[in-house]
N, C-alpha and C positions, 0 to 999 in steps of 0.2 A: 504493500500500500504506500509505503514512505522509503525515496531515494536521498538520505543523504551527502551532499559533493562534499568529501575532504579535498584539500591538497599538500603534499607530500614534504611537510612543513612540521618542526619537533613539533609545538601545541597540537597540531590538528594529529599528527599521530599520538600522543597519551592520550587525546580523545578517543581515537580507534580502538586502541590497544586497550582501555581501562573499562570501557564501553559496554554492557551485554545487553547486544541486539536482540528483538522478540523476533519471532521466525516471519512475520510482515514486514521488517525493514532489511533492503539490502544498503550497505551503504557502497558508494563512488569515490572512489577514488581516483584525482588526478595527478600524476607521476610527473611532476617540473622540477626535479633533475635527474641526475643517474646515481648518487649515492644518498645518502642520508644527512652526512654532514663529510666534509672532508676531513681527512684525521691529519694531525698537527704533529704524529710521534716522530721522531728524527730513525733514519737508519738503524743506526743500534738499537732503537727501541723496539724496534718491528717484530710481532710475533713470529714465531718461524716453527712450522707444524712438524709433528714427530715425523713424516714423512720427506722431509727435506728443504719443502718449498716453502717461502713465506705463507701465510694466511691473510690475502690482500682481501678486500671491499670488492665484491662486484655488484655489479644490479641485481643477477636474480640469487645474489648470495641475503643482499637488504631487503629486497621486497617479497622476497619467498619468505624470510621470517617474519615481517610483518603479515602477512596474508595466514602466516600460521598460527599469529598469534590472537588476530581479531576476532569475535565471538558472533559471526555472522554464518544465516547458513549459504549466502551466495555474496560475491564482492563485486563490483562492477570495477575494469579498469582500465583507464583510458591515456593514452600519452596524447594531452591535446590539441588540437591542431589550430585553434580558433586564436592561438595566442599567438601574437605580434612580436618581433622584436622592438627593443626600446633598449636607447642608451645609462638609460640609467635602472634596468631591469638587472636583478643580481646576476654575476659574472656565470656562477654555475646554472644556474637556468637557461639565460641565454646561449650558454655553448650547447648544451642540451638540446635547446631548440633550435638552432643554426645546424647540429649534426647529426640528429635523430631524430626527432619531430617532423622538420621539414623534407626529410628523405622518405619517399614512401615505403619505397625494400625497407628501410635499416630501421623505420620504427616497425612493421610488422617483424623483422626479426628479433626485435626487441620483448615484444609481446608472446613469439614463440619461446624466448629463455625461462619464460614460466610456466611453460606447459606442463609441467608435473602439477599444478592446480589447475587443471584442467575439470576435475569436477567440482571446485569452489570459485572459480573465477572467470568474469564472464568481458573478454574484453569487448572495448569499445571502439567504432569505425566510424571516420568522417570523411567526407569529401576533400580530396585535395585539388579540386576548379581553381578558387581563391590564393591555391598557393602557388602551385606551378601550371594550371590552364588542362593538366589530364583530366581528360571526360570522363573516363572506366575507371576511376580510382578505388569507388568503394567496390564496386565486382569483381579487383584483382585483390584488394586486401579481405576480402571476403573468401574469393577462392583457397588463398593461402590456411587461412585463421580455420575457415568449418572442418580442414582437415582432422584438428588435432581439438578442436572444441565444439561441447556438444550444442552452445548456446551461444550467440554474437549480439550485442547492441549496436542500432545503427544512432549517431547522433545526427539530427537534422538542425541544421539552423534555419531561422527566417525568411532570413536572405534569398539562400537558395534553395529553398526547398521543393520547388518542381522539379528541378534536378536531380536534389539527391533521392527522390521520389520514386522517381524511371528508373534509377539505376538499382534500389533498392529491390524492386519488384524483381528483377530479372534473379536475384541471388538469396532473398529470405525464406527462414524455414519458419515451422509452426511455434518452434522452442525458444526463436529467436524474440526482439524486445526494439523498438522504437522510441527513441530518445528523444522528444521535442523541448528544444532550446530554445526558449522564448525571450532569455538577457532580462532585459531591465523594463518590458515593456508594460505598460498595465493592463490585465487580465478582467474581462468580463462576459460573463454568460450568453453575452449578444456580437463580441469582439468579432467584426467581417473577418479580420485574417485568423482569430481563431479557427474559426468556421470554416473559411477555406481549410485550413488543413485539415480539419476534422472529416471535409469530406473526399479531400483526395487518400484519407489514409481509411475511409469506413471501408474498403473490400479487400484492406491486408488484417488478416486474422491474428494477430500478434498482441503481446502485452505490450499496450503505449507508455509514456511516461513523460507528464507534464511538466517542463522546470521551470523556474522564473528564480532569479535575484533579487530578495523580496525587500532589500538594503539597499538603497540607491548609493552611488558612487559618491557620490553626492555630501552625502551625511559625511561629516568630521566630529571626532569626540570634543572641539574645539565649539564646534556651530552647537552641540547640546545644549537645552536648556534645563539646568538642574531640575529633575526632580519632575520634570513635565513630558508626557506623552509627545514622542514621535510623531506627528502626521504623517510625515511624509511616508512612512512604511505602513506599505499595503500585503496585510497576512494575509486575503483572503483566497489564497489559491486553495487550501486544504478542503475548504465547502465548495468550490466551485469547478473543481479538477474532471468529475464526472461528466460534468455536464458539454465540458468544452474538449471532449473524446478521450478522456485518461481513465488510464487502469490504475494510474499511481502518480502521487506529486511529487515535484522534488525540489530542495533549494539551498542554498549556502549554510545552515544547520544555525540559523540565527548569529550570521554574523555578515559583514561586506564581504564581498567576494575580493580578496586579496589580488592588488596589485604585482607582486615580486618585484618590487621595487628595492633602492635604496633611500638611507638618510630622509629626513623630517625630524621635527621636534617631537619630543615623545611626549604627550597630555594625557592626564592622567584620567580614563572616563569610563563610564560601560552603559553597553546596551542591554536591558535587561527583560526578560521575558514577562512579561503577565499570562498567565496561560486563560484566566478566567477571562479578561477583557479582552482576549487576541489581538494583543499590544505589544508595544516595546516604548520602555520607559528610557529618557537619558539622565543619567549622572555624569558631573563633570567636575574639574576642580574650579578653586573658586581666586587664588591668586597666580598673577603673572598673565604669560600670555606670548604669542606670536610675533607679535611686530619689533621692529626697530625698537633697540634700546628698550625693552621691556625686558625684565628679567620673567626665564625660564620657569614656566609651573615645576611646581616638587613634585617629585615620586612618592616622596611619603603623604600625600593627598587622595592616596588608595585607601590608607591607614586610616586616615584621621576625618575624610570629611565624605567619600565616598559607599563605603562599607556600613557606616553607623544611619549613612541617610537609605542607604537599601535595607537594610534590616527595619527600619524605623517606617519605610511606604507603606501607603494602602494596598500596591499593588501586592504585599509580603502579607497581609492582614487577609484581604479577599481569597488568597491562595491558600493561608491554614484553614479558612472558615468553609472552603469545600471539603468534601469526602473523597475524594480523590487524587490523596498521597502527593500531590504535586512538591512537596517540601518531604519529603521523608530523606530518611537516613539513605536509599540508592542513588541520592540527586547528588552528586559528589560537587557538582559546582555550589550547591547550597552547603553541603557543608565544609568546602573551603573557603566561602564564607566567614560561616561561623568561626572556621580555627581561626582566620586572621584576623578577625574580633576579639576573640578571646585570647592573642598572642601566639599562638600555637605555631602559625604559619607565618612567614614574611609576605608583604602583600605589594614591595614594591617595585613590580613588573608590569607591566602591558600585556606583555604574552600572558602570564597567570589568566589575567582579566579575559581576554581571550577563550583562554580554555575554559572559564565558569560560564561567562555564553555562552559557549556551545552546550557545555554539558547541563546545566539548565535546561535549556530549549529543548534539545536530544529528550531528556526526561519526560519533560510537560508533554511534547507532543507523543512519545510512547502510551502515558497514561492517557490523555484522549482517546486513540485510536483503541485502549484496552475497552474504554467505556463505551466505545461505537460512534463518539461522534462525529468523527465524519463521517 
């Protein structure tokens, strides 16, 4: 019923990894780079295996153990295509996607070095039109990938999706899944282009899956206004997913869809779920700031002004006053929370904050889906 998109990012993987998915959520994974982290050890440090050979980092040495370690019973995985270079995108991604991503052979051989998950993991194929002008791209990386997998995702985008439409048809099976990429656009039950595609995809018999970016780009923890509801984040894809030809929603796991970017100032803020008012509240700090000659908001404003005004909302109040576990002890971003209220925990990171987002959200929207409501 529910696609959550990671990307291949430490917070978003202890999301993964700490996670236990109900057997209705597959989560997505997107692979933007080839290792995990680059290791820092010098030569003499290097491990070196009873075998003779060093014991180096490879891709399907990183992401085979991730994929083993997640509590999921299917993963979706995709090396994506939709992403751009930019100069100031971090170095290891960018190589990534200048030498794998952008090659059609070498990221589908990429995708083959994990075929030993072959019955948990379901890669994902997009049109390469937009990159290099081939026609047949997803009917040769399809041809390759159904050898060795029982199950393929096609990712369509907006843009092109008459295109990848045709070419779809010529190579899906029944086991196979349809990925609609919808970005950032806003979603409604009457939406023309919804509907077009809804009706160019009513006579492929597949599980579809509706995504939107439900966090505009837009929103900075900066532009937050303490302690006041988001407008601008529209939740409502999870009630309106059916209607507009999905089998299953999907979206950035309540958070912006990450740039891979470098450098910015780091503000200390969160977005925070209401699960009862299907919301998102912003917290932010309260001195310094951005501009010239302003001195730098603190980190320790996680601590002292952020933490104490989330525990203190109505949206935290509404949430114990339902029957529906939305705060219990498996909500592990609610109770890192609480440890860094109570000292327990250091709280002065962006990433942490990050990770309680998701894992929040992850939660709330779990218990929904247990209750049936959508």
């Amino acid at each position: 019923m529910y696609v959550p998109v990671f990307r291949s990012k430490q917070q978003e993987i202890q999301v993964l990894k700490s996670f236990v998915f109900d057997k209705n959520v597959y989560p997505y994974i997107e692979i933007i780079k080839e290792l995990d982290r680059v290791s820092k050890q010098s030569n003499k440090e290097k491990q070196i295996s009873l075998f003779g050979g060093e014991n180096k980092k490879t891709f399907e040495s990183v992401y085979g153990s991730l994929i083993r370690s997640i509590s999921a019973q299917k993963i979706f995985i995709d090396l994506p295509t939709h992403l751009s270079p930019d100069r100031n995108m971090k170095q290891e991604s960018l190589n990534f996607l200048r030498t794998v991503i952008s090659k059609r052979e070498k990221r589908t051989s990429y995708l083959m070095k994990l075929k030993q998950y072959s019955d948990k993991i379901i890669p994902v194929i997009s049109s390469y039109l937009q990159i290099t002008g081939e026609n047949d791209s997803i009917y040769l990386q399809a041809q390759e990938l159904k050898k060795v997998f029982p199950s393929l995702a096609y990712r369509i985008m907006v843009a092109t999706y008459e295109q990848d439409i045709s070419e779809i048809i010529k190579t899906i099976r029944s086991k196979d899944y349809i990925f609609i990429d919808f970005g950032e656009n806003i979603l409604e039950e009457n939406d023309w282009e919804a509907n077009d595609i809804k009706d160019a995809l009513k006579d492929i018999n597949v599980h579809k899956i509706i995504h939107r970016c439900h966090i505009p780009e837009t929103i900075t923890m900066s532009s937050l206004e303490h302690g006041q509801r988001i407008e601008k984040i529209d939740n409502s894809l999870p009630y309106i997913y059916k209607n507009i030809g999905g089998n299953s929603f999907s979206d950035f796991v309540g958070i912006k869809k990450d740039n891979i970017t470098n450098g910015g100032v780091q503000s200390p803020g969160l977005i925070f779920y209401d699960a009862v008012e299907n919301a998102f509240f912003g917290y932010r700090y309260t001195y310094g700031g951005h501009k010239k000659g302003e001195v730098k908001p603190d980190l320790n404003e996680f601590e002292t002004t952020i933490v104490p005004a989330v525990l203190a909302s109505s949206s935290v109040k509404r949430m114990r006053a339902k029957n529906l576990d939305y705060l219990n002890i498996q909500n592990w971003g609610w109770n890192i929370l609480n440890k860094i209220n109570n000292g327990e925990e250091n709280g002065k990171s962006p990433a942490k904050f990050k990770r309680i987002s998701m894992q929040h959200y992850l939660h709330c929207i779990q218990q929904k889906m247990r209750d049936q409501e959508f």
